[in-house]
N, C-alpha and C positions, 0 to 999 in steps of 0.2 A: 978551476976544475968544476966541472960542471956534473952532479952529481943527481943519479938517474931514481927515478922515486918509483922504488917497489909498490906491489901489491899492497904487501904488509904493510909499507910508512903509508899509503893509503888510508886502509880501513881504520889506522891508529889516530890519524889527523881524525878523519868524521867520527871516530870513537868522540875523541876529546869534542870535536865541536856540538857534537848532541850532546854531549855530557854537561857544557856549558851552556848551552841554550836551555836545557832543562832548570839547571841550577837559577840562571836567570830569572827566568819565568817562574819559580818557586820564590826566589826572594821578594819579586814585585808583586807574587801574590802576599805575600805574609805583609810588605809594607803596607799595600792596600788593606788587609785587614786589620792591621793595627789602625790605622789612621782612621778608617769608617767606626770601628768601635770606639776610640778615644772622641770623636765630634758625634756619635751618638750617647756618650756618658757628655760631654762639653752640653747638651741639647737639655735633656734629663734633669740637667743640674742646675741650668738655666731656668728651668720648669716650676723651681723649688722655689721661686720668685713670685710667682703666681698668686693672684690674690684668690681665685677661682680655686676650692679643695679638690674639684673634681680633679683639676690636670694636678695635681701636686699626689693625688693617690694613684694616678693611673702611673705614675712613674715610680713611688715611693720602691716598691719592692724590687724591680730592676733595676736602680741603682744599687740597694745591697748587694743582688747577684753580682756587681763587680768587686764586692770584696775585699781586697784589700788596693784595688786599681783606685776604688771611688775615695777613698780615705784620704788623701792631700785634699782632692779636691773640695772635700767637703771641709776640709780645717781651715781652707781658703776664705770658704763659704760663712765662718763662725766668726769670720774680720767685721762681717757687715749688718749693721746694727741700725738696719731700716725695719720701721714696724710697719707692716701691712696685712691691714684686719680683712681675714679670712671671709668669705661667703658662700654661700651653696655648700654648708656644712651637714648641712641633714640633720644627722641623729646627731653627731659629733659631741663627746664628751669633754671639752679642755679646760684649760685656764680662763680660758676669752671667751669662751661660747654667751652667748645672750639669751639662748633659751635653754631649758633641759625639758624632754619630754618624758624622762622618767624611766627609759631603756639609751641603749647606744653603744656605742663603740668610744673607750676613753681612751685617751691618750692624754699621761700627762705632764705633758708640756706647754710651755705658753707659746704655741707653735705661732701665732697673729706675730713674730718676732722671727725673721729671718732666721739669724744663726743661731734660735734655739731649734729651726727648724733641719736646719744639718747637723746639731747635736743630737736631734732625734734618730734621725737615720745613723749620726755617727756609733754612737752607743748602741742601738742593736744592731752593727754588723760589729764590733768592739768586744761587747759585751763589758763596756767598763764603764765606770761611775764621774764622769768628771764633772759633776755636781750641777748640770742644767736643770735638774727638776726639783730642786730646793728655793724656793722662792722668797724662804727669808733671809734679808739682809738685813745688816747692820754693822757698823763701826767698828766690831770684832773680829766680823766676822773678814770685813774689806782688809782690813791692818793684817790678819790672820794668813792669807792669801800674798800680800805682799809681803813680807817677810820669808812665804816658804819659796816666793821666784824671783824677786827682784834683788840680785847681787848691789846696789845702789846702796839698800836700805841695810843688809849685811855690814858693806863696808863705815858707815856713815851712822847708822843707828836710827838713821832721822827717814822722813819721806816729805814730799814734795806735792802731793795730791789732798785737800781739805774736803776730804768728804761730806763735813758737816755743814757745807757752803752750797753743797752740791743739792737737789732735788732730787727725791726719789728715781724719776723714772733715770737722770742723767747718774746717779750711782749703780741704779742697772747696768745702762752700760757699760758705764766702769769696769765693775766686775765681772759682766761678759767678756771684755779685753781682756781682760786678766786671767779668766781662763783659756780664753781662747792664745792664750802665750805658752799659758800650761797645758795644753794639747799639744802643741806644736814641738815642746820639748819631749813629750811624753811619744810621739811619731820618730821624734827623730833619736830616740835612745833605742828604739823598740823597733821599727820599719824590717832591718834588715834580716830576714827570718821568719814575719810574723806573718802569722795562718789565722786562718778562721777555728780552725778544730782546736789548735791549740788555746786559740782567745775562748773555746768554750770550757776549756780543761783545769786554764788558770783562774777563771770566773764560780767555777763552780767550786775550787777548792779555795777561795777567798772567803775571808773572815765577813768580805763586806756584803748583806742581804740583798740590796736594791743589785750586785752584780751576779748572784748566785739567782733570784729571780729573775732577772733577765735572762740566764743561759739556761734553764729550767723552762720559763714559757716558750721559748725559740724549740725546747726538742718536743715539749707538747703539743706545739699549735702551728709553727712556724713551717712555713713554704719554700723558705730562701732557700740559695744554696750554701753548699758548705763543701768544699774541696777535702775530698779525703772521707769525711765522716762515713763509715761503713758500719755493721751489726757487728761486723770481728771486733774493729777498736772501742766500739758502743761497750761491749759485755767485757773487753779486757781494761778499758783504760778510763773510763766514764762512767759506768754502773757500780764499780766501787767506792766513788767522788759519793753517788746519791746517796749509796746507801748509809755513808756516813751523815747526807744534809738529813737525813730521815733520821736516824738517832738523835741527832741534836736537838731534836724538838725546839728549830727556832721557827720565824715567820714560815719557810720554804721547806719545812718537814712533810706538811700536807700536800703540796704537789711533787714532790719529792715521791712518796708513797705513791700519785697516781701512776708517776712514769713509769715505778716499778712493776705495777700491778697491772700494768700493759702486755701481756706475755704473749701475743699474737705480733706485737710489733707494730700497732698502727701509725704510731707516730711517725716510723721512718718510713712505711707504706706512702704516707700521705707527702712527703718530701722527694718518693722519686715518681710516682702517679701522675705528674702532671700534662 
C-alpha cells in the first residue's frame, strides 16, 4: 500500500532534518573546540620546557586560566626530572638565579627543575602545599615521606631505596618522585568536584600558612581566573575565612588585614578589567 505523504508529514520530515543538521553542526563545533583548546594547553605545557623564561612566563598564567583542565597535565609534567638552567631571567628572583640585583620579582621555587616548575604553576592554581618549595632534605625527612605512600613499606616495615648511597642531587629526585606520586593520589581522591573557589575556601581555612598565603596573595594580586568567584560569595563565604586569618595574628594576619581594608574592591576590579 502505497501511502500518500501529506503536507503536514512534509514540514514534520524538514522539521526533523533542520533539527538534525543544526544538532550536528553544534556538536562539531563543540568537538572542534575542545580539541583546539586541549593542543593549545598540549602547546603551553610544552613551553614549560623551555630554557628561555621569556616563553615559559608569556604562558605561565594561561595555563592556570585552565584550571582545573591544566592539573593532570601538569602532575604529568612533575614525572620529569630534567634540569634545565633557565636564562633571559632579568630581575628573576629564585633558587638558581646567578645574579640578584637587589629588586625583582621572586619566585620561590627551584624552577631551573622541570617538575618543580609544574609544581609552581600546580600549587597556585591548587592553592595547596605539596611541599616543592622546601629544599631541605634529609634521611628523615625521605623515610618520612615513604612510610606516609608507599604501602610496601606499611606491609614489610622495611624499604628498598639506600639514600645514603645516593648523592644529593639524585636524592632530589628521589623525593621529587615521591611526591610527585603523592600528587597524583592527592588528584585522584579529590578530581571529581574540585573547583578553584572552592581550593581558595579550603586554603584559607587551613591550619597550613605557606596555603593560606597562597590563596590570600592570589585575591590581592592575582589576574587568573577563577570560576565562580563573585563579591556575593567574596562577602558571604571568604571574608569571614580572613577575618578570622586576621585575628590569629599569624604570618598572614597582615595581608589578611590588607584584603580587608580594601572597601572599594580593587582586588576583584583588577581580575575582571582585563
Amino acid at each position: 500500500m502505497i501511502r500518500n505523504i501529506t503536507k503536514l508529514d512534509f514540514l514534520k520530515n524538514n522539521v526533523t532534518s533542520s533539527f538534525m543538521k543544526h544538532y550536528i553542526t553544534i556538536i562539531l563545533l563543540l568537538t572542534f573546540t575542545v580539541s583546539f583548546s586541549q593542543k593549545r594547553l598540549d602547546g603551553m605545557i610544552a613551553e614549560l620546557k623551555h630554557s628561555d623564561f621569556s616563553a615559559i612566563y608569556k604562558v605561565k598564567d594561561s595555563i592556570v586560566n585552565y584550571q582545573k583542565d591544566a592539573i593532570p597535565e601538569l602532575i604529568e609534567l612533575l614525572k620529569d626530572t630534567s634540569f634545565v638552567k633557565l636564562n633571559n631571567t632579568a630581575d628573576l628572583i629564585y633558587p638558581g638565579a646567578e645574579k640578584f640585583y637587589g629588586h625583582g620579582w621572586i619566585v620561590n621555587y627551584d624552577i631551573d627543575w622541570i617538575s618543580v616548575r609544574a609544581a609552581w604553576l600546580l600549587e597556585e592554581i591548587t592553592f595547596q602545599n605539596f611541599g616543592y618549595r622546601d629544599l631541605t632534605i634529609n634521611e628523615d625527612k625521605l623515610m618520612s615521606l615513604h612510610k606516609q605512600d608507599y604501602t610496601s613499606y606499611l606491609q614489610t616495615g622495611s624499604h628498598d631505596i639506600d639514600f645514603k648511597d645516593k648523592t644529593p642531587r639524585e636524592q632530589l629526585i628521589i623525593y621529587r618522585l615521591m611526591l610527585a606520586d603523592r600528587v597524583l593520589k592527592w588528584w585522584d581522591k579529590n578530581k571529581n568536584g574540585w573547583t578553584r573557589l572552592n581550593a581558595i575556601k579550603e586554603a584559607l581555612s587551613s591550619i597550613d600558612e605557606q596555603r593560606q598565603s597562597l590563596a590570600l596573595r592570589y585575591l590581592r594580586f592575582g589576574k587568573t581566573d577563577c570560576d565562580g568567584l563573585t563579591l556575593e560569595n567574596y562577602k558571604k563565604e571568604i571574608k569571614p575565612i580572613i577575618k578570622k586569618i586576621k585575628r590569629s595574628k599569624n604570618e598572614n594576619a597582615e595581608q589578611a588585614k590588607y584584603l580587608l581594608e580594601d572597601n572599594e574592591y580593587y582586588w576583584f576590579k583588577s581580575k575582571t578589567e582585563r
